[in-house]
MARFI-341860 format. One line per 4 residues: for each residue x, y, z of C-alpha. Coordinates in nm, 3 decimals, always signed. Each point is the difference from the previous one (the first is absolute). Example, Ala and Ser with C-alpha at 12.3 -4.5 7.8 and 13.67 -1.06 7.14 Angstrom:
MARFI-341860
+1.230/-0.450/+0.780  +0.137/+0.344/-0.066;
This chain:
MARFI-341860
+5.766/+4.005/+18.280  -0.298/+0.096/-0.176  +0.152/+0.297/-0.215  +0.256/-0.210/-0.069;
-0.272/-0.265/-0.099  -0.164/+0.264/-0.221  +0.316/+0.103/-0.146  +0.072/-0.307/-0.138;
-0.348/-0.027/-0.170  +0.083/+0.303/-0.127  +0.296/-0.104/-0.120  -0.134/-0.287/-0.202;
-0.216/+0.218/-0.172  +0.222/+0.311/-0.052  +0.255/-0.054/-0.292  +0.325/+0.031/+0.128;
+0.129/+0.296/-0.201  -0.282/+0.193/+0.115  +0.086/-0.126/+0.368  +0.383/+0.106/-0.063;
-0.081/+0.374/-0.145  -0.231/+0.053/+0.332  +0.240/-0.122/+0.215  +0.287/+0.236/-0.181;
-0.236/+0.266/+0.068  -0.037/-0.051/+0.363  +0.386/+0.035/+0.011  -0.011/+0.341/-0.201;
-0.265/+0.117/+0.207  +0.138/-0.065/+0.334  +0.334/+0.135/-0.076  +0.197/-0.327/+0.062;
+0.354/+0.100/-0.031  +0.244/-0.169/-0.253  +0.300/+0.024/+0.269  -0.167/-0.212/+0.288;
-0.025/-0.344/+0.066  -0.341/-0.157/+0.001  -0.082/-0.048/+0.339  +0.045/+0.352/+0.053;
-0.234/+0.140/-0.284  -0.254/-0.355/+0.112  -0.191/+0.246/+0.270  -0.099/+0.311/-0.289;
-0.200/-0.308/-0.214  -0.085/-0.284/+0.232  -0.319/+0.141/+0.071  -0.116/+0.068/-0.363;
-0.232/-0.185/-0.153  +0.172/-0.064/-0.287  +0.317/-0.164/+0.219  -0.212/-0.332/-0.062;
-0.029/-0.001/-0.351  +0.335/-0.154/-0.014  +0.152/-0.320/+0.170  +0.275/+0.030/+0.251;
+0.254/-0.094/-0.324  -0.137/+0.220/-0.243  -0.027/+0.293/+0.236  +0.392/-0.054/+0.039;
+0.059/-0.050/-0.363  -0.190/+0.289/-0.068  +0.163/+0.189/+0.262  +0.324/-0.056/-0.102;
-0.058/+0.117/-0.378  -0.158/+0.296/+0.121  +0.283/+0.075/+0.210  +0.246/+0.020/-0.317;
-0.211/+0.134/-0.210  -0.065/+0.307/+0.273  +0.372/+0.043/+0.124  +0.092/+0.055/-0.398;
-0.312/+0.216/-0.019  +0.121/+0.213/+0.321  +0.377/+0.027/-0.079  -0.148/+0.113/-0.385;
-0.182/+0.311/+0.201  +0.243/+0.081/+0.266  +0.267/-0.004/-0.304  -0.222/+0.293/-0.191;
-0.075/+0.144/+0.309  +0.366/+0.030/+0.128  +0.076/+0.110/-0.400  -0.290/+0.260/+0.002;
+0.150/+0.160/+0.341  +0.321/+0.003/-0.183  -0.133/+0.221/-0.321  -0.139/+0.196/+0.300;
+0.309/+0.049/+0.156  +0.200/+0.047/-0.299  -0.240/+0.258/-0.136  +0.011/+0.188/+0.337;
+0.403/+0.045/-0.061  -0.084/+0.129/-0.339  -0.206/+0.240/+0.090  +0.252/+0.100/+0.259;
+0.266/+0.061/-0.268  +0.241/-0.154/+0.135  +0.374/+0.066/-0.120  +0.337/-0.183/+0.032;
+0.078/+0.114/+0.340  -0.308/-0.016/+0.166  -0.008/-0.181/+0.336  -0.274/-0.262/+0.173;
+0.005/+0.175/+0.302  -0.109/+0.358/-0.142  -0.261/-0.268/-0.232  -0.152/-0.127/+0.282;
-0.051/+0.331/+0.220  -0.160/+0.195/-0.285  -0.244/-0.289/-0.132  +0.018/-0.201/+0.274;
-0.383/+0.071/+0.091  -0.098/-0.074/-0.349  -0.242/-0.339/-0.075  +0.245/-0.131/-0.254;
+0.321/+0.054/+0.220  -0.210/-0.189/+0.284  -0.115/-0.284/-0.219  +0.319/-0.159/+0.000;
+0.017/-0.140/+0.399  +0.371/-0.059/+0.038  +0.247/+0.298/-0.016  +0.315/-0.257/-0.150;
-0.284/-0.055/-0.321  -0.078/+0.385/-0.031  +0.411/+0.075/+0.044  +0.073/-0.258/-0.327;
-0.295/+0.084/-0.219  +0.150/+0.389/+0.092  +0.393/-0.123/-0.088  -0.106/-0.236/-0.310;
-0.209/+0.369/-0.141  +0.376/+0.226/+0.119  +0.177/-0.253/-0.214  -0.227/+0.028/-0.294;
-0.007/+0.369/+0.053  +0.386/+0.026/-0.007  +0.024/-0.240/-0.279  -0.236/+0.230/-0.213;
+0.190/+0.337/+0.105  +0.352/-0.152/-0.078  -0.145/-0.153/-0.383  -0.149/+0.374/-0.044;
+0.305/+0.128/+0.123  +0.214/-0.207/-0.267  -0.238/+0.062/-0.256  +0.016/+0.400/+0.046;
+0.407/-0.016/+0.049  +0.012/-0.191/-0.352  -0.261/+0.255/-0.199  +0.272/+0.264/+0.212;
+0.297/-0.177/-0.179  -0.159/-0.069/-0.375  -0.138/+0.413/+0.035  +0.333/+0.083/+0.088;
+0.121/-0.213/-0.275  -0.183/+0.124/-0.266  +0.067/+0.354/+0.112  +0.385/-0.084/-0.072;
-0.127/-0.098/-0.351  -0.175/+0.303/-0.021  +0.242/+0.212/+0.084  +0.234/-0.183/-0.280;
+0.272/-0.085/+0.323  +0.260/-0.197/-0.161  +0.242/-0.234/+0.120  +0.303/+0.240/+0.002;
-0.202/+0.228/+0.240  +0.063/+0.100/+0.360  -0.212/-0.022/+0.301  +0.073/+0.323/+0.127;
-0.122/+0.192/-0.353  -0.241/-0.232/-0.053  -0.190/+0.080/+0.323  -0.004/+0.377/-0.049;
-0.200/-0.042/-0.309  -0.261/-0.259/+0.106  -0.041/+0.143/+0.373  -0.311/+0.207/-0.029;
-0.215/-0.292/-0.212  -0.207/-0.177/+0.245  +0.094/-0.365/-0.103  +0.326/+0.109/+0.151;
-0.122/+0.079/+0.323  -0.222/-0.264/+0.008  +0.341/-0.280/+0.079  +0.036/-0.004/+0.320;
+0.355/+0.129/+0.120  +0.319/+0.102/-0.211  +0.153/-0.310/+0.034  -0.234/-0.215/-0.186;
-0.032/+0.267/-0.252  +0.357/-0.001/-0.067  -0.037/-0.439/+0.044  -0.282/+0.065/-0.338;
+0.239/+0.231/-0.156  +0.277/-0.262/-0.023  -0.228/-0.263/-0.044  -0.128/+0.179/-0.330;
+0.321/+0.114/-0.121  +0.109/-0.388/+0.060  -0.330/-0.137/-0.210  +0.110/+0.290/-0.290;
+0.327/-0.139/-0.005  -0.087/-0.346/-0.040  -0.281/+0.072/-0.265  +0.267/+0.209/-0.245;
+0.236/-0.315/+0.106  -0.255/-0.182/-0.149  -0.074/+0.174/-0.284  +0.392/+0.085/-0.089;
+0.054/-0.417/+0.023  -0.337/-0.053/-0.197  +0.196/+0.225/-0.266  +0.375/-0.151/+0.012;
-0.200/-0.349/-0.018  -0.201/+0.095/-0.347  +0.348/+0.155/-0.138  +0.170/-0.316/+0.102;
-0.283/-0.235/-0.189  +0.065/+0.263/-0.290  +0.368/-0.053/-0.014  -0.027/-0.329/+0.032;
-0.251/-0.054/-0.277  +0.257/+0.185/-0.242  +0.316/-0.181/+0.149  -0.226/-0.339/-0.098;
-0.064/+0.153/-0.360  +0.378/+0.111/-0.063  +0.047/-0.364/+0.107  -0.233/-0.167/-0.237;
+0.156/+0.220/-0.270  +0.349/-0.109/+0.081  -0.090/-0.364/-0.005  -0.207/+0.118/-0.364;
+0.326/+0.136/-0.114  +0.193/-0.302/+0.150  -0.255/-0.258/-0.209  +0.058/+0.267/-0.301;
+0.394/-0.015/+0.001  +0.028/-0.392/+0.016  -0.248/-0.023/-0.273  +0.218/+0.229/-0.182;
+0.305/-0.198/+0.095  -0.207/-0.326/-0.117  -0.057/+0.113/-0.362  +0.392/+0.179/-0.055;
+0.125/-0.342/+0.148  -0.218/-0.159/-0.271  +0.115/+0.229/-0.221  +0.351/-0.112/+0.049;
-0.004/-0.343/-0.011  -0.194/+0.086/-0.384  +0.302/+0.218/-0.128  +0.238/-0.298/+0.135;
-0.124/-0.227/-0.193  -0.006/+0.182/-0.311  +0.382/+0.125/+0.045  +0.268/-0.191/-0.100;
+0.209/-0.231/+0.258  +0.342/+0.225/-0.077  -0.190/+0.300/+0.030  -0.159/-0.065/+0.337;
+0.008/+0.321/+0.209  -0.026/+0.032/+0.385  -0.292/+0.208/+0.035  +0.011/+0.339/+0.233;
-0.218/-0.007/+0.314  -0.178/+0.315/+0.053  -0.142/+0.137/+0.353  -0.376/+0.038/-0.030;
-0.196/+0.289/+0.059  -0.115/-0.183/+0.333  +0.292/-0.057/+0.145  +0.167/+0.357/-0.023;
-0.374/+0.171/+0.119  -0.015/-0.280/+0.299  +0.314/+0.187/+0.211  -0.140/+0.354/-0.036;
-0.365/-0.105/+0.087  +0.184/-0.184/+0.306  +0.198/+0.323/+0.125  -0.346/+0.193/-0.057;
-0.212/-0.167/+0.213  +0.266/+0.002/+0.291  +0.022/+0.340/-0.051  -0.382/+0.032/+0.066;
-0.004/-0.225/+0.291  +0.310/+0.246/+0.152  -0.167/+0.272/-0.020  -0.327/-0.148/+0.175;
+0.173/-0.142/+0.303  +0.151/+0.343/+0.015  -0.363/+0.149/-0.032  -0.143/-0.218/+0.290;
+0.290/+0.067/+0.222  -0.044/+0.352/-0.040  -0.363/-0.025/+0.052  +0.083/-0.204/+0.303;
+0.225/+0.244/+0.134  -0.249/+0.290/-0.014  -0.299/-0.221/+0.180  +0.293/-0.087/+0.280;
+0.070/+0.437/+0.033  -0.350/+0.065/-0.034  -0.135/-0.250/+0.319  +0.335/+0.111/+0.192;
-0.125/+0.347/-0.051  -0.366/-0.051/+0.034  +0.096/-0.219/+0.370  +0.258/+0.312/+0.086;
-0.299/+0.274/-0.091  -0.222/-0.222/+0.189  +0.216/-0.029/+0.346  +0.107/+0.359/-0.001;
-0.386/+0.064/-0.035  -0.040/-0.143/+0.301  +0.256/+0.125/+0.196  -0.155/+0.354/-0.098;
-0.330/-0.123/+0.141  +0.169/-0.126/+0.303  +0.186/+0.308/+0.067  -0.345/+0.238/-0.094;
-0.191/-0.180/+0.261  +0.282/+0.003/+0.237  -0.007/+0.333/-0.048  -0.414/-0.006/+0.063;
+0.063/-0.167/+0.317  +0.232/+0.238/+0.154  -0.213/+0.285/-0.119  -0.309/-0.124/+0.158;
+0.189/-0.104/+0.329  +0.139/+0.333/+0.019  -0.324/+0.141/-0.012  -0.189/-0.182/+0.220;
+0.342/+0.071/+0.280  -0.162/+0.361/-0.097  -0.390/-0.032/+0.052  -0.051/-0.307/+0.171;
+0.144/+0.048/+0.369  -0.374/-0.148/+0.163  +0.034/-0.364/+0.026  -0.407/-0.013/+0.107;
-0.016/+0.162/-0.398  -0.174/-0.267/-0.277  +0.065/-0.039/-0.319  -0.321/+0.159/-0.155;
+0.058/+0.320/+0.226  +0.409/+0.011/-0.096  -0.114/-0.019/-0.382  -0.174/+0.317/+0.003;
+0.299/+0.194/+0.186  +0.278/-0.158/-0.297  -0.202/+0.075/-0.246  +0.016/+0.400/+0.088;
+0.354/-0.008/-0.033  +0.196/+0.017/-0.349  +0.245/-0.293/+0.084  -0.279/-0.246/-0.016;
+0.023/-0.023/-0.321  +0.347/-0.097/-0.047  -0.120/-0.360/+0.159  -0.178/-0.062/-0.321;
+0.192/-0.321/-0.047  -0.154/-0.172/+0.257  -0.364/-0.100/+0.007  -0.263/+0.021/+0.325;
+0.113/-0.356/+0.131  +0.364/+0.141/+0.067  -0.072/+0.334/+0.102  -0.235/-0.162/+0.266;
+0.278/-0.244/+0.080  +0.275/+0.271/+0.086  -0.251/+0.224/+0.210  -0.089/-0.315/+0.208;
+0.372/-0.037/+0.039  +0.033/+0.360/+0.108  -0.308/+0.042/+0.211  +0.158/-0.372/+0.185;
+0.305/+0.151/+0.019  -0.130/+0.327/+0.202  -0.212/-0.197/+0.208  +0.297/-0.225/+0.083;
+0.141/+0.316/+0.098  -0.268/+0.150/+0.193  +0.011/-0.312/+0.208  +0.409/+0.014/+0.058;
-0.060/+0.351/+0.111  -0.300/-0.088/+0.242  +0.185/-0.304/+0.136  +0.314/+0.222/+0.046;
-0.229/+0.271/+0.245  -0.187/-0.297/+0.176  +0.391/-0.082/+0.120  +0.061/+0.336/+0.038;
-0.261/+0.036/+0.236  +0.050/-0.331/+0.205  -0.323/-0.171/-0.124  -0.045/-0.356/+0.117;
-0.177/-0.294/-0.018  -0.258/+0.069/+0.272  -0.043/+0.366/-0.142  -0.363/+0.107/-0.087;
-0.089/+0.158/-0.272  -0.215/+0.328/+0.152  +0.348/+0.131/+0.179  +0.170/-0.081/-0.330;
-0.209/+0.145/-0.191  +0.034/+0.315/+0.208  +0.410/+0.066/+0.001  -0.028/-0.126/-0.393;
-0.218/+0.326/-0.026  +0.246/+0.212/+0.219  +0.318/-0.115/-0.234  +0.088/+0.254/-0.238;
+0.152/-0.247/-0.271  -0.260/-0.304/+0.048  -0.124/-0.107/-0.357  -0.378/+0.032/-0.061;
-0.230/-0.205/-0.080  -0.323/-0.044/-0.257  -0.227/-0.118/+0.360  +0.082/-0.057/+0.333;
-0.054/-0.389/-0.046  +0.250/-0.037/-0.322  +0.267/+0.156/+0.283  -0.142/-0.237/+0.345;
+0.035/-0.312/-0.255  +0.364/+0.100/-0.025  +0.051/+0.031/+0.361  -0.119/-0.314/+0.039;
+0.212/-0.156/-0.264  +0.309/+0.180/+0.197  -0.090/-0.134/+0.362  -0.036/-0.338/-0.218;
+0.330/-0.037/-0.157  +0.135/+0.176/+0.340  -0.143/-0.285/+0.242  +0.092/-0.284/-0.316;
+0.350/+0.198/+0.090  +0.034/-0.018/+0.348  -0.126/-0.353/-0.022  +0.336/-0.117/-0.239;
+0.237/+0.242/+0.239  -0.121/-0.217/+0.282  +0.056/-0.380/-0.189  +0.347/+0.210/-0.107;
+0.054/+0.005/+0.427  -0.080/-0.357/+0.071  +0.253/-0.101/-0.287  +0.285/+0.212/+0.161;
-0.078/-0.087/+0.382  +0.206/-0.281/+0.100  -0.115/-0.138/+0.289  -0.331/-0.117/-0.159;
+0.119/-0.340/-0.127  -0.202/-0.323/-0.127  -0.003/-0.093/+0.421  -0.245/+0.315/+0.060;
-0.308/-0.168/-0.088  +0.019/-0.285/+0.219  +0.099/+0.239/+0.297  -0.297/+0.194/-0.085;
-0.248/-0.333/+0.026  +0.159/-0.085/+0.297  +0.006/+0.331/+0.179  -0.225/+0.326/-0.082;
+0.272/+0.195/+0.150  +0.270/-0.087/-0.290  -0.224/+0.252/-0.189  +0.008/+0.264/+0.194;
+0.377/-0.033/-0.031  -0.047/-0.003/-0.367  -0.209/+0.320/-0.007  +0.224/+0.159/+0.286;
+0.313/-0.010/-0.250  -0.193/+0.156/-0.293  -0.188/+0.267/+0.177  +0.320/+0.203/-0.005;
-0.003/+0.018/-0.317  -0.194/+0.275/-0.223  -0.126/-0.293/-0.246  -0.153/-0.144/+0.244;
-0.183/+0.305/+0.152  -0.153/+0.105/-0.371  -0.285/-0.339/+0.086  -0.070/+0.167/+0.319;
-0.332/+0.032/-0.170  -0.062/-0.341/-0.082  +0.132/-0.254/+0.280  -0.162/-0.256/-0.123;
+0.083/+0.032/-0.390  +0.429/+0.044/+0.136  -0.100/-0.296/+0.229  -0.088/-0.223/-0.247;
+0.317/+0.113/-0.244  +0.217/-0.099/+0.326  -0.168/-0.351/+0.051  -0.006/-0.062/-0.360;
+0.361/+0.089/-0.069  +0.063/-0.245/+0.330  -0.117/-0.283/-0.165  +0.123/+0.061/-0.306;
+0.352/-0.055/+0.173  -0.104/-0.268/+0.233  -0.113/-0.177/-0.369  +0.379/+0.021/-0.112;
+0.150/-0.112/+0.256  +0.366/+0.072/+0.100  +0.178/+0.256/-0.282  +0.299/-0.228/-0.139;
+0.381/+0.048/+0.032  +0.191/+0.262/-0.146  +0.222/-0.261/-0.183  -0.360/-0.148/-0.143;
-0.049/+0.294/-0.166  +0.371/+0.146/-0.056  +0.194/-0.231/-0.207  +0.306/+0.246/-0.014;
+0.006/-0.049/+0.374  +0.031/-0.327/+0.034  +0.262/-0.031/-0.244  +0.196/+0.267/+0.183;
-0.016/-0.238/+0.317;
């Protein structure tokens, strides 16, 4: 009672924005949380001298700005924080050098001890922040990608200018005299050098196109300027004649008037000059326009024979190019059936053994991606072989399922035509794989025996329930049976396939009549 007595003096003589900063200092200093209520935070400042300089109403109203003011302030700093472990983060993956196929998991195991990499607490954040920087990554290798592949094409374009390539030209002379120049070698594969080539000769067709209509359309505004000026001069010769006409008709009616009335004469009409030049100008100019529909058609006629043989040059081009690489391909399978005979053999160690031989250069058609492709499909081939072969002497031999693989291993050794193997693992997984498929086997042979033994029926589950001894008769009519016997191994396994095929029965219930399913049959009857 008597601090709070003293407090209140105090408080009548403090002002009370002074009063409200100390207080708001008292709540800085003793760490009062922005998240927690106020009776929880009431025990870090209760016992502060400075709790009194405030009423019971003002320390609430107080509170309560503080509060806001402090959460905004915290979310403000854990907001720069979090974006400060980000940079971190992100400038860790830079530094890594990360590419387009690079995976989180070998991320995390090489800089998994580093500060940065630990700074972000929850794996999910550090797996997006690492898949948000892939996508950039692959977004920035496909632009450069594009960028290169179109400074490929315009090269390759310009080296077609260079080279003076018109649009009459073929693909198969034009490459032998651009093949050595780098820009050519810089395009990727044969078929999108080919794809610029037609592309250019295209664009060169269209810009002479251009330029040929550019000059029919001047020498059409020329001939039609001069067909307007013969015009005007007709009509000038037109107005010229009638004006004539005017003054002899005036003329006329003068020397009628002087004659006598006995002596009146009929005069002669006489064809103007007009008149007899009007026909032949006529039969002139349809000449003229004759012979220019004739012109067009025959220029007409030549652009149809020149695009049927450009598209015929074109498409026995590439049935040449077709039948070359066809050609490639049999020459490179033929020599890998040659050299390659080890299907344990990789790619980088076959190279080096084609190259040696002369006929490796008759594949020069096809580029690294296909001669890759067919020696995978050889080497898969062999190795599909080697397994046939291995499968063929496990038989041979009588191998089952409960074989092991140090006695195996042992008459393998002893055969004379048993394939070999890079290690001794490589050849155990494919014992392994054979007892696999063997037991996977014997498992479908014995389902195949329950289907053809009739006297399990939909009735032999219940008998089962009700007597233990119904499935002893079960097992004592299969036993006899060599499908059967292969499970010896695994009772329990051939057990459950028994009980399992049971039920399945017992779930359909009785099979229907044959007339349900025979129609014929019942029509017969």
């Amino acid at each position: 009672m008597e601090a709070e007595s003293r407090a209140a003096r105090e408080r009548a003589v403090v002002p009370f924005e002074q009063r409200v900063r100390a207080f708001l200092e008292m709540l800085h200093e003793s760490d009062v949380s922005a998240f927690s209520p106020w009776e929880k935070e009431l025990h870090k400042i209760v016992f502060d001298s400075r709790y009194l300089l405030l009423d019971s109403k003002e320390r609430k109203q107080v509170f309560d700005k503080y509060v806001r003011e402090r959460a905004e302030e915290e979310r403000k700093e854990k907001k720069n924080r979090l974006l400060q472990k980000k940079m971190q983060f992100r400038a860790l993956m830079e530094e890594a050098k990360l590419h387009s196929k690079s995976s989180f998991t070998d991320f995390s195991s090489k800089f998994g001890r580093d500060e940065r990499f630990k700074s972000i607490e929850k794996m999910r954040d550090r797996e997006t922040y690492f898949n948000e920087y892939i996508v950039e990554v692959r977004k920035k290798d496909k632009e450069e990608k594009d960028r290169k592949r179109e400074q490929a094409k315009s090269d390759f374009i310009a080296l077609l200018k260079d080279k003076a390539i018109d649009r009459h030209s073929r693909w198969v002379d034009t490459k032998k005299k651009i093949d050595s120049d780098a820009r050519y070698k810089a395009v990727e594969s044969s078929t999108l050098r080919e794809d610029y080539f037609r592309e250019y000769c295209k664009m060169v067709k269209d810009e002479r196109k251009k330029e040929k209509d550019g000059k029919e359309k001047e020498r059409d505004r020329g001939s039609k300027k001069e067909k307007k000026d013969k015009d005007r001069e007709k009509e000038k010769d037109k107005d010229k004649d009638k004006e004539k006409e005017k003054e002899r008709d005036k003329d006329s009616k003068k020397d009628k008037k002087k004659e006598k009335p006995g002596d009146v004469q009929e005069p002669v009409p006489e064809a103007s000059e007009a008149e007899e030049a009007e026909p032949e100008e006529n039969e002139s100019e349809a000449a003229k326009e004759r012979e220019a529909r004739a012109q067009a058609s025959i220029k007409e006629r030549e652009r149809q024979v020149q695009r049927a043989l450009a598209t015929s040059l074109r498409d026995r081009d590439k049935e040449r190019e077709y039948h070359k690489r066809d050609e490639a391909v049999q020459h490179f399978n033929a020599l890998l059936a040659d050299l390659v005979r080890n299907p344990d053999l990789t790619w980088r160690e076959a190279k080096k053994q084609l190259k040696k031989d002369h006929r490796y250069s008759l594949a020069d058609e096809l580029n690294k991606d296909d001669k890759e492709r067919l020696f995978s499909q050889h080497v898969g081939a062999l190795a599909s072989k080697r397994r046939d072969k291995l499968r063929a002497i496990l038989a041979e031999l009588g191998v089952g399922c409960t074989a092991h693989w140090r006695d195996v291993r042992k008459q393998l050794a002893e055969h004379a035509t048993a394939p070999t193997y890079r290690n001794a693992p490589q050849m155990e997984r494919e014992f392994r794989d054979y007892q696999r498929d063997k037991q996977s086997a014997a498992k479908t042979a014995l389902r195949q025996l329950l289907l053809e033994t009739r006297s399990i029926t939909h009735r032999s589950m219940a008998a089962v329930r009700e007597s233990p001894a119904a499935m002893t008769s079960v097992q004592d009519t299969l036993k006899h049976d060599a499908r059967y016997a292969a499970l010896d191994h695994i009772p329990e396994e051939r057990q459950q396939i028994i009980t399992a095929y049971l039920e399945e029965l017992e779930k359909k219930g009785p099979p229907p009549p044959p007339t349900a399913t025979e129609p014929s049959r019942r029509s017969k009857q």
